[in-house]
Each structure stands twice: as structure tokens, then as C-alpha cells.
N, C-alpha and C positions, 0 to 999 in steps of 0.2 A: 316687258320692254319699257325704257323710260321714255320722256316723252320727247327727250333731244333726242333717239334714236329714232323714234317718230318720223322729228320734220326730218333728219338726217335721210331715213325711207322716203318719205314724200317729193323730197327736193327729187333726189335720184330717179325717182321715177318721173320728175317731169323735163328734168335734161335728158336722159334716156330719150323720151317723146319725141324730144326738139333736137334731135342728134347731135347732142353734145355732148357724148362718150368720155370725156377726159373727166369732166364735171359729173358726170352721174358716179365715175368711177371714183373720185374724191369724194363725194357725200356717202357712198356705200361703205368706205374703209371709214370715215369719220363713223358712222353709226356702230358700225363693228365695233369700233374701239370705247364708244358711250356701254356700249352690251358687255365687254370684256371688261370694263371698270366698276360695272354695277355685280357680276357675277364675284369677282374679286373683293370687292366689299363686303360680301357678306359671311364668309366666314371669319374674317376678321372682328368682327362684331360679335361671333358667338364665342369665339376664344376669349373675349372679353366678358363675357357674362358667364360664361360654365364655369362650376369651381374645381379646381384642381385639388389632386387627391392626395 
């Protein structure tokens, strides 16, 4: 996990705390989307280095 998805987690869980449900819900999809752009990265990078045959 990087470490914007991190504070992204952390925020959400302290709006969460403080019942502010809109806000914990936006920091929860912003973090998804830090996780979804990291996992997507990476085989891109290996299609770059594997040689083709």
C-alpha cells in the first residue's frame, strides 16, 4: 500500500470518528484509487523490461 493511501486510510478513519460520513467516504474512494493506480503500474513496467520473442 503507498503511503497516500496511507493518510487517504487514516483521514477516513478519523472523519468516520467525528461523523462525518461524506468526508470519510471521499478519503476512502481517493485511497482506492491511489491502490488502483499503484496495482496498474506495475505491469506496465514489466512489459517494458521482458523481451519479446
Amino acid at each position: 500500500m503507498s503511503l497516500s493511501a496511507l493518510r487517504f486510510e487514516e483521514q477516513a478513519k478519523q472523519a468516520a470518528e467525528q461523523g462525518e460520513i461524506t468526508e470519510s467516504a471521499k478519503a476512502i474512494l481517493a485511497g482506492l484509487d491511489c491502490e488502483r493506480r499503484m496495482a496498474a503500474s506495475g505491469p506496465q513496467m514489466l512489459q517494458l523490461i521482458k523481451p519479446r520473442a
